[in-house]
C-alpha positions in Angstrom: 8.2 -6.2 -32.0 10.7 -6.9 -29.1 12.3 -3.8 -27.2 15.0 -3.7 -24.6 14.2 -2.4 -21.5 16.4 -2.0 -18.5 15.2 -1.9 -15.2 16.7 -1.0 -11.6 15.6 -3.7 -9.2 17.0 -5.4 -5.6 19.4 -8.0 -6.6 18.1 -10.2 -4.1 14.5 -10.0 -6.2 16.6 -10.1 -9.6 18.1 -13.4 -8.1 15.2 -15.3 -6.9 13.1 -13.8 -10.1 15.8 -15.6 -12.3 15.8 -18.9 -9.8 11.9 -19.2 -10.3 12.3 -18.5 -14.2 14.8 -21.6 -14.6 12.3 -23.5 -12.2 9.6 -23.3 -14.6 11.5 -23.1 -18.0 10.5 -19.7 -19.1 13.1 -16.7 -19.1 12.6 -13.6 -16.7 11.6 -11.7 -19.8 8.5 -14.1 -20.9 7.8 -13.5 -17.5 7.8 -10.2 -16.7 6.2 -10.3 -20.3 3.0 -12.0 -19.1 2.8 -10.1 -15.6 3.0 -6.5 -17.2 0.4 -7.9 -20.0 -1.6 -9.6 -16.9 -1.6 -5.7 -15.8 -2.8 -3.8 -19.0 -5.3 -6.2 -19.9 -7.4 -5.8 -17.0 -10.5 -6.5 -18.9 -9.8 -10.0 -19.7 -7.9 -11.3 -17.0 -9.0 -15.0 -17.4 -7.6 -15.0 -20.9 -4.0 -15.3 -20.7 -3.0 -18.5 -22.5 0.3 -18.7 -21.3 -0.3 -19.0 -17.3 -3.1 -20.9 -15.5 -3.7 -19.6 -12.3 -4.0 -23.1 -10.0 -7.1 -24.3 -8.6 -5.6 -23.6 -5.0 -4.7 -20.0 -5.7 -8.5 -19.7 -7.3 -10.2 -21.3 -4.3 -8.0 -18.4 -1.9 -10.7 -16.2 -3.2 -14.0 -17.3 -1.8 -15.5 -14.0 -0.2 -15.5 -16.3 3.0 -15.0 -13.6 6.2 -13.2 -14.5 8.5 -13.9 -13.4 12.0 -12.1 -11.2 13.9 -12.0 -13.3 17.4 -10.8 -16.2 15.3 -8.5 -17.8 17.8 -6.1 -19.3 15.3 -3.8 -21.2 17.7 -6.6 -22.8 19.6 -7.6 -24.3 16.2 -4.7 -25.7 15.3 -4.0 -26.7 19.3 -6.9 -29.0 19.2 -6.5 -30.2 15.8 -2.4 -31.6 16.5 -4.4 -33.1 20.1 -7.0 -34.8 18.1 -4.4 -35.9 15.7 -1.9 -37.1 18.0 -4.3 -38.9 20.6 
């Protein structure tokens, strides 16, 4: 059974919530639907039907540390040197 619910939020978020609805053909209501059911149904997280979370979001996840002296800019430094030879 459907109920209205009404909600105070930024419009700025209500905006570009409603943008990224229209992008991917669902309405904000499906959506905030599947995130608050995402939310509650914390035992079964891999089992929503409706949204597959990508293989690049799933492979953020690897328990890889990262560490802390990591000099970030030297990395990519060399890598654009090496690339532009």
């Amino acid at each position: 059974m459907d109920t209205k619910l009404t909600l105070k939020l930024d419009k700025f978020i209500i905006d570009k919530a409603k943008e990224y609805a229209s992008s991917h053909k669902r309405s904000l209501s499906r959506l905030i639907e599947a995130y608050l059911k995402s939310l509650v149904n914390s035992d079964s997280p891999n089992k929503n039907e409706e949204f597959e979370i990508s293989p690049f979001v799933k492979s953020l996840s690897t328990g890889v540390k990262i560490p802390a002296d990591l000099d970030h800019k030297k990395i990519y430094r060399d890598y654009l040197s090496e690339k532009y030879k």
